[in-house]
N, C-alpha and C positions, 0 to 999 in steps of 0.2 A: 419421470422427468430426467433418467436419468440418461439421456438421450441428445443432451448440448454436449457438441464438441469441443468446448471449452474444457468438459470434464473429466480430456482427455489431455489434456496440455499440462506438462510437466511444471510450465512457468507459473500456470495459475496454482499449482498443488503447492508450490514454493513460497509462493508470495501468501498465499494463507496461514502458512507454519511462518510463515515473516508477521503478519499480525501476528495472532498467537505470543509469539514472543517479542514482539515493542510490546503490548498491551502489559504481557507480566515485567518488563522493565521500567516501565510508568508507572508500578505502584510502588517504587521502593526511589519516587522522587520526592522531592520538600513539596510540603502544601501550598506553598506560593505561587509553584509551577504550575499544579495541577486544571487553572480552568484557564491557560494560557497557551504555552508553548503546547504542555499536557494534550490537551485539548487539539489543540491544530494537529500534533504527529496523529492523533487516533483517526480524524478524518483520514489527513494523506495517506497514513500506513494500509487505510481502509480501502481507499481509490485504487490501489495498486490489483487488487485480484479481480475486484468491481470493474472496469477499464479494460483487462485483459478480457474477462466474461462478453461487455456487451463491444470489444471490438471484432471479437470473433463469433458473435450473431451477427455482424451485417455484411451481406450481402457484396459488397465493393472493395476492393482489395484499398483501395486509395481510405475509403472509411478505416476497415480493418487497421492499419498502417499509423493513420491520427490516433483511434483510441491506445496501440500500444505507446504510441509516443509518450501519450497524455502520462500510461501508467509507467513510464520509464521515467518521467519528469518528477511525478510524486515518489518515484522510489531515490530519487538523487533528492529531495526534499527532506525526506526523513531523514536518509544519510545524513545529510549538513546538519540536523539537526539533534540526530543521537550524538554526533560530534560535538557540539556546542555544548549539550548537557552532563556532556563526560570530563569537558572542561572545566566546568563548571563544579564539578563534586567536589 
C-alpha cells in the first residue's frame, strides 16, 4: 500500500510530525482542559493529514481542492487554539 500518492506529499509528512507534536503538547495541559478544548484540538490536529490523504484520492481536481481546503481550515483551528491555551498558562 505503499503506493497512494498522498505518501509522497511533503504536506502530509508535515502535518503528521504536526500531530505527533499537539498530541505531546496536550499532555502537559490541566485536567479540566483535557475532555474539552483537549479533546476537539486532537480531532482537528488529526483531520489535517486525514483531509490531505483522502483529497488527493479523488479523482477531480475541484474535489482535490475542498478537501485541502477542509485540512487548511482545521490547521488555522488548532492554531487559534494552541493560542488560546498558551494564554492561558
Amino acid at each position: 500500500m505503499n503506493d497512494f500518492f498522498y505518501k509522497k506529499v511533503d504536506a502530509y509528512h508535515l502535518a503528521k510530525e504536526f500531530v505527533v507534536l499537539v498530541y505531546g503538547f496536550l499532555r502537559n495541559y490541566p485536567q479540566y482542559e483535557q475532555y474539552a478544548l483537549c479533546n476537539q484540538m486532537r480531532r482537528a490536529v488529526i483531520s489535517i493529514p486525514s483531509n490531505i490523504a483522502e483529497g488527493l484520492g479523488r479523482m477531480s481536481v475541484k474535489e482535490r481542492i475542498h478537501f485541502i481546503e477542509i485540512a487548511f481550515g482545521s490547521l488555522t483551528e488548532v492554531s487559534c487554539q494552541l493560542d488560546y491555551l498558551s494564554n492561558k498558562l
